[in-house]
VEXSEBA-484184 format. One record per residue (C-alpha): residue in one letter; x, y, z. Coordinates in steps of 0.05 Angstrom, whole numbers, padded with zeros to 5 digits, always signed. Layout:
N
AXYZ...
***
This chain:
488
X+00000+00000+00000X+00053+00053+00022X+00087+00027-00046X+00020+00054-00087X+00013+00121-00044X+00084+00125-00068X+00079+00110-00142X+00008+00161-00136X+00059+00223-00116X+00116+00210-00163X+00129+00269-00206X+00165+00265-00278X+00216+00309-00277X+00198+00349-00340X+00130+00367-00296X+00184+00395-00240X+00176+00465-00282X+00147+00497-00344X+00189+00518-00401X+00174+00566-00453X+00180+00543-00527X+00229+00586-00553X+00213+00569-00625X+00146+00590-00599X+00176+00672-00599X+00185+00710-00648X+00235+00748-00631X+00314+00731-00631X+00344+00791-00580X+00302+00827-00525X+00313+00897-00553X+00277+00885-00608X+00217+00893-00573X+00181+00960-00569X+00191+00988-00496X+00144+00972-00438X+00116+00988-00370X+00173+00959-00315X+00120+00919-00287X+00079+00864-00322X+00022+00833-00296X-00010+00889-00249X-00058+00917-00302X-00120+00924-00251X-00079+00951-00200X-00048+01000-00264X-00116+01015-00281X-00139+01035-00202X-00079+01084-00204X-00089+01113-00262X-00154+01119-00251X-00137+01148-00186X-00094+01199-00206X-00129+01223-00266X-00188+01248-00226X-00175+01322-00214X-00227+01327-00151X-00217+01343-00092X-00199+01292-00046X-00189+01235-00087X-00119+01218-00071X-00093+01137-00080X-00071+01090-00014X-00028+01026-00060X-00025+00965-00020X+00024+00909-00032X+00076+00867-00005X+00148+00882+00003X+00186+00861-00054X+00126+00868-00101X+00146+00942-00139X+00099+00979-00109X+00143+01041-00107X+00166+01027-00187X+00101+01016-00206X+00071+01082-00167X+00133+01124-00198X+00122+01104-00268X+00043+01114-00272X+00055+01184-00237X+00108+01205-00274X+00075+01182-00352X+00014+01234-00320X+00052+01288-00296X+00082+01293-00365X+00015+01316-00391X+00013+01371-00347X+00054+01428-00346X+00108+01455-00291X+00065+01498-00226X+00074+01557-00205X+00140+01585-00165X+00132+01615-00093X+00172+01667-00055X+00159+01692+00013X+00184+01768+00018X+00188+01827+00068X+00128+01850+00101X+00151+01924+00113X+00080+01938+00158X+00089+01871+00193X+00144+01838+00189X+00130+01781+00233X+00078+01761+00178X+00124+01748+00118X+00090+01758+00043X+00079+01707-00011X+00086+01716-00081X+00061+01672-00138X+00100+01672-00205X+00094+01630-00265X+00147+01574-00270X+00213+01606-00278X+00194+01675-00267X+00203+01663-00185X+00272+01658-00202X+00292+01711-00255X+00249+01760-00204X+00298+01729-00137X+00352+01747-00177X+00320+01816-00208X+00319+01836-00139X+00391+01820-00123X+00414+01863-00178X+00371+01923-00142X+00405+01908-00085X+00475+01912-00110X+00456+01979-00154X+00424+02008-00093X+00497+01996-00052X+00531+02043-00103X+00475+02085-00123X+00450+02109-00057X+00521+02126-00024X+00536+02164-00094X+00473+02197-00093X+00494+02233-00026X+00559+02248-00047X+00546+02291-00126X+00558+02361-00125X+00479+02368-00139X+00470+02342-00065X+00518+02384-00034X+00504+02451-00065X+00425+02432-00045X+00453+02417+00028X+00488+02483+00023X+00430+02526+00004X+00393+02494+00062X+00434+02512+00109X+00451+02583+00081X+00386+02587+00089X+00376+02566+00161X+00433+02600+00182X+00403+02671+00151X+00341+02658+00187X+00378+02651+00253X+00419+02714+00235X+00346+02750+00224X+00334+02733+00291X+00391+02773+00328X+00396+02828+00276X+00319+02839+00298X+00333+02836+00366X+00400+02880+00369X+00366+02932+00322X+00312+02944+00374X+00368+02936+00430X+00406+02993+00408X+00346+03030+00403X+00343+03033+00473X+00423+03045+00485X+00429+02963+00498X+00477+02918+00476X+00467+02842+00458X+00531+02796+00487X+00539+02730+00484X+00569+02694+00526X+00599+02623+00549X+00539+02621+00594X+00490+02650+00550X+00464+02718+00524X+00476+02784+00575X+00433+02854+00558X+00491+02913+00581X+00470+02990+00577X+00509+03024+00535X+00528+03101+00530X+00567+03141+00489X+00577+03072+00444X+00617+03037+00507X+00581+02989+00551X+00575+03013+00619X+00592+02961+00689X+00564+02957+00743X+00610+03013+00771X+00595+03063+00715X+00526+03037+00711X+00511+03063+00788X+00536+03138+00775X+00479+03147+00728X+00423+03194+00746X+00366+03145+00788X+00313+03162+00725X+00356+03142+00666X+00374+03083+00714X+00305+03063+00719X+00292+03079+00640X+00345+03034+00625X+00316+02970+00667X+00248+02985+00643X+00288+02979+00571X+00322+02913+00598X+00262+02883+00618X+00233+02894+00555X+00283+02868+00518X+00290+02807+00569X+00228+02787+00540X+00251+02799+00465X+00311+02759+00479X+00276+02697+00516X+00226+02698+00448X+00284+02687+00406X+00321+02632+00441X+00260+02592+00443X+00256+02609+00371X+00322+02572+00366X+00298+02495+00369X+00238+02514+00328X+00280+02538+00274X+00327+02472+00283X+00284+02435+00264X+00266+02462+00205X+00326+02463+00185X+00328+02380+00207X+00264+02370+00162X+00284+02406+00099X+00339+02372+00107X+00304+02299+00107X+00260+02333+00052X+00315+02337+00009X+00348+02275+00023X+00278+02236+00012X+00280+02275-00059X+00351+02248-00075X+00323+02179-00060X+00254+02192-00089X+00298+02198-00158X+00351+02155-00141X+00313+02089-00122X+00248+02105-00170X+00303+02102-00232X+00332+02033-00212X+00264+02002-00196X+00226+02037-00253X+00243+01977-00308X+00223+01921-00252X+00153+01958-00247X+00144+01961-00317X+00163+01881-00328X+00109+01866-00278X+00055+01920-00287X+00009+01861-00309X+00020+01833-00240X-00014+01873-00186X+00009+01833-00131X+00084+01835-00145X+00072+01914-00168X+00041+01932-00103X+00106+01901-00068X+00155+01936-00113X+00118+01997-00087X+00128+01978-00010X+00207+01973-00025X+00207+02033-00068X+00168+02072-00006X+00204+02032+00045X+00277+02055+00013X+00248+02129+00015X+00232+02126+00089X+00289+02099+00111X+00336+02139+00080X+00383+02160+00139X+00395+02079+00155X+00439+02073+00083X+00481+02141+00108X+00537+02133+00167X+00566+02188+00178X+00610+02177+00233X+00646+02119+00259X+00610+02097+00331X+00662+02088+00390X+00643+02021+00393X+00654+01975+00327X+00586+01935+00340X+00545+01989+00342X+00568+02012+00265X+00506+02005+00214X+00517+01946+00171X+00491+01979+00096X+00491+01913+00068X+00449+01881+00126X+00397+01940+00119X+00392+01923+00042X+00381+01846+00048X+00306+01869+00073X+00295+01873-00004X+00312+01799-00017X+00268+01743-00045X+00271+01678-00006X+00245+01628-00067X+00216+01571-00032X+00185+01530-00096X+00226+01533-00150X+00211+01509-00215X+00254+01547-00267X+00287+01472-00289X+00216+01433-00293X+00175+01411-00348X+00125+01376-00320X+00082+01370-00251X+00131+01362-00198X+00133+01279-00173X+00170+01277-00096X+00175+01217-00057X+00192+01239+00020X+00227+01177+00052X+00226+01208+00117X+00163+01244+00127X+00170+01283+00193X+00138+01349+00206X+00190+01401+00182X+00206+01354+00117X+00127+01354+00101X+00092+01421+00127X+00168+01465+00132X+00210+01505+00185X+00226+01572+00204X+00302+01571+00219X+00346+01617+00262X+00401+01642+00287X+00444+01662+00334X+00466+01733+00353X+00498+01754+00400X+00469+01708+00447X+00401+01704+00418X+00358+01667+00367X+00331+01712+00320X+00302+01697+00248X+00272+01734+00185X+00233+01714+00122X+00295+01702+00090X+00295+01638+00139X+00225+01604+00118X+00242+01536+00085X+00190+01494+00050X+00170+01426+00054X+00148+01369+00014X+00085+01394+00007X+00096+01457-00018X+00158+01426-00061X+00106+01378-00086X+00048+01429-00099X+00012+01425-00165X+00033+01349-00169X+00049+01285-00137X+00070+01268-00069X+00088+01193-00055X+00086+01175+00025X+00101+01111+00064X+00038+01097+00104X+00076+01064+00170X+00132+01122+00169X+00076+01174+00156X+00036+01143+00218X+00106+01139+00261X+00126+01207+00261X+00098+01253+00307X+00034+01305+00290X+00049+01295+00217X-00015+01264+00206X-00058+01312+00242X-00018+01370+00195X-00028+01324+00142X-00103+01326+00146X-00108+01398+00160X-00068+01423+00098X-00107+01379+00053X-00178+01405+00086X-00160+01473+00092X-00126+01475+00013X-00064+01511+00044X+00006+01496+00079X+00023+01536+00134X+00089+01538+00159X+00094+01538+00228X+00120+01487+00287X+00085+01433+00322X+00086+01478+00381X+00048+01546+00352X+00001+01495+00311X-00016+01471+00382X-00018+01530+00423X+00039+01505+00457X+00084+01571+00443X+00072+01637+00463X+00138+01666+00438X+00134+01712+00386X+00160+01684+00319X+00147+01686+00248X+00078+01666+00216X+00086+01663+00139X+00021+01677+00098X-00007+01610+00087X+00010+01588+00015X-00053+01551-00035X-00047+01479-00037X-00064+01432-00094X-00038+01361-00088X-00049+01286-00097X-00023+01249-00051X-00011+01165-00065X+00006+01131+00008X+00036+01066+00002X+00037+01010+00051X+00039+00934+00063X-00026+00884+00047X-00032+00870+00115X-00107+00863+00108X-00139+00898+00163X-00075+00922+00204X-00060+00984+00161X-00142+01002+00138X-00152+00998+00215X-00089+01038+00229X-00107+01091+00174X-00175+01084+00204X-00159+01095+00283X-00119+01158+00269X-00162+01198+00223X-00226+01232+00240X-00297+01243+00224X-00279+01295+00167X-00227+01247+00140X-00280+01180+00125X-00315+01214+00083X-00259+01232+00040X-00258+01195-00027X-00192+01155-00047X-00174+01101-00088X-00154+01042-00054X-00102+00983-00096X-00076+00926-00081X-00028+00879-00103X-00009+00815-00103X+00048+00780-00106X+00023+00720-00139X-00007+00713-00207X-00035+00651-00249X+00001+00624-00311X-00029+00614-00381X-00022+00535-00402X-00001+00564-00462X+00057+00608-00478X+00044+00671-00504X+00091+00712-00536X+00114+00782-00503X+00085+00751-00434X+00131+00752-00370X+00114+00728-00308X+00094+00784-00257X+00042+00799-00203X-00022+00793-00205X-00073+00856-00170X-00135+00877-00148X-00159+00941-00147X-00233+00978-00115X-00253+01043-00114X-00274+01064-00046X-00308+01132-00037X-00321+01130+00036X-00258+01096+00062X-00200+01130+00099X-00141+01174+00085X-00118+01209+00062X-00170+01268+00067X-00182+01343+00036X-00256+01347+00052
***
């Protein structure tokens, strides 16, 4: 008996495995075959996908399931990439100076390329604005403008006295100055008269004369608090004339930036705030005199780099939708940072310091997560979720997101969002539905994806066919109530 059972499992050895006919092919060499997809074999899961990612609503982003080893990364890549071919390279993104506010940095939204030529337009201003505004100070138009100002301030000063020491020697009184002040003196016979000489005179003129003093006491006390008055006019015709010589200086370098970008009311009204800002700040581009202490000397260059462009989506080398994959998907590599710096013993930062993340880098295309890292890193889900509800990514840290910071720090003006995101993870059957599941909210199942699996087994044809290559097999659903990733 054992003897049949073992004669009933004998195998012949040409049924150990199945060769292909090569007679059967008509090909000789494998590059003679037009090109295809990588993968073979996954054409319902290739359908899901690009189903998936051809929808251009809200909310439907993809969630690919598979087991290790099985492509799922290839395949994803190479579907995403043959789409975002067909469509054309997003928009670039700067964050500038906000000259009212700067705690809340600007945004500005240039076609793809332009971000760039205008990040480098406004370097240009800067360096013609470090030659042009000393120079502009230092022409002979300046000084001889500077001159008549203060010819002028000093004959209005002169008025002053010549006024007052006309009506003074009406009276027989002389005007003195003196390292304390100004002194009133009698004076007689044209000689002013001491104390001494002042006491032999008759008691009546005596008393004329103080009544005269008095008088002119009052005069005299008009005049010297005419003195600051007239200061500063002479201080604002002064600034007057310097805000001219900027008015012309600054409105000649920036006047061919306004005209390349008069379509563009947005990036025109900001050309304006640096032309103004320039204007009003005139004094901070002029030292004048070295401070006794080197650290307290005004750093011209430092003042300028207020005018800079921080370009944080750049897209002047793209021709198609952008296509990231983010292997490590933490919070500043996915929403951004705000960097700083230390000086002289504290952290301080500036626009210039905003960095972007993936989904900004990303934005106007494809983003391509790992579900399990996604889930493992800390309050990148929860920012995940909120970026793709509220259509926007808002840089900012964990700890301002949560009310957890009351320091004051940069808040960047959110910037549009328009993504699809395709999470990946492992057919684990329920353990990472139920994981996506448990961590999203109310808002988040009722967002619509596209959900594909794969397998990593496939069945083979009992007949060769030629062109075919062994693969894995897929299935694919649409589900429009399932889990995340959400934007409604």
């Amino acid at each position: 008996m054992i003897a049949d059972t073992k004669r009933n499992l004998d195998v012949a050895v040409a049924d150990l495995r199945k060769a292909c006919d090569s007679l059967s092919l008509q090909f000789e060499r494998s590059d003679e075959l037009p090109e295809t997809r990588t993968l073979l074999g996954q054409q319902r899961a290739i359908d899901a996908i690009e189903f998936g990612i051809q929808i251009d609503n809200d909310g439907y982003n993809v969630v690919v399931l598979g087991q290790p080893g099985s492509h799922r990364h290839a395949l994803v890549k190479e579907l995403v990439s043959e789409q975002a071919e067909q469509q054309g390279p997003p928009e670039d993104w700067c964050y500038v100076n906000n000259f009212s506010n700067p705690e809340r940095p600007r945004s500005l939204q240039f076609t793809a390329g332009e971000g760039s030529a205008f990040r480098d337009a406004m370097h240009r201003l800067i360096e013609e604005m470090k030659l042009a505004i000393p120079a502009a100070f230092e022409g002979d138009d300046y000084r001889s403008q500077l001159r008549a100002v203060e010819e002028k301030t000093e004959e209005e000063v002169a008025e002053q006295w010549q006024s007052l020491e006309e009506l003074a020697s009406g009276h027989d009184i002389a005007v003195m100055q003196t390292p304390t002040g100004y002194v009133l003196a009698p004076v007689k016979d044209g000689k002013v008269l001491d104390d001494k000489e002042f006491a032999k005179l008759p008691q009546d003129e005596q008393e004329t004369i103080e009544v005269s003093i008095q008088e002119l006491t009052d005069e005299l006390q008009k005049r010297i608090e005419m003195m600051p008055k007239l200061r500063k006019q002479h201080r604002e015709r002064v600034k007057a004339l310097d805000r001219a010589v900027m008015e012309n200086a600054v409105s000649i370098l920036i006047a061919e930036l306004k005209l390349h970008y008069e379509s563009i009311p947005r990036i025109l009204e900001y050309l304006d705030d640096v032309e103004r800002d320039i204007v009003d700040n005139a004094q901070s581009f002029r030292q004048t005199e070295t401070p006794a202490l080197p650290f307290l000397a005004t750093d011209h260059s430092e003042a300028l780099r207020r005018y800079e462009v921080n370009l944080v989506v750049n897209n002047a080398d793209s021709t198609r939708a952008p296509v990231l994959y983010e292997p490590n998907p933490n919070y500043p590599n996915i929403i951004g940072r705000v960097e700083h710096r230390a000086e002289m013993g504290a952290l301080i930062t500036d626009f210039r310091m905003v960095r972007s993340g993936a989904l900004l880098q990303a934005n106007g295309g494809y983003l391509i997560l790992d579900i399990h890292r996604l889930l493992t890193r800390p309050f990148v889900w929860d920012a995940l979720k909120q970026a793709l509800l509220a259509k926007q990514v808002r840089i900012e840290s964990p700890g301002e997101a949560y009310g957890w910071v009351s320091t004051t720090t940069l808040k960047p003006e959110p910037i549009p969002l328009d993504i699809k995101i395709i999470l990946i993870g492992a057919n684990a059957g329920s353990t990472t539905c139920s994981a996506c599941t448990t961590r999203s909210s109310a808002a988040c199942s009722r967002s619509p994806r596209i959900s594909t699996t794969t397998s990593a087994g496939m069945p083979r044809p009992s007949t060769t066919t030629p062109g075919w290559s062994p693969g894995t097999s897929a299935t694919a659903s649409c589900c429009p109530s399932a889990g995340p990733p959400c934007s409604a």
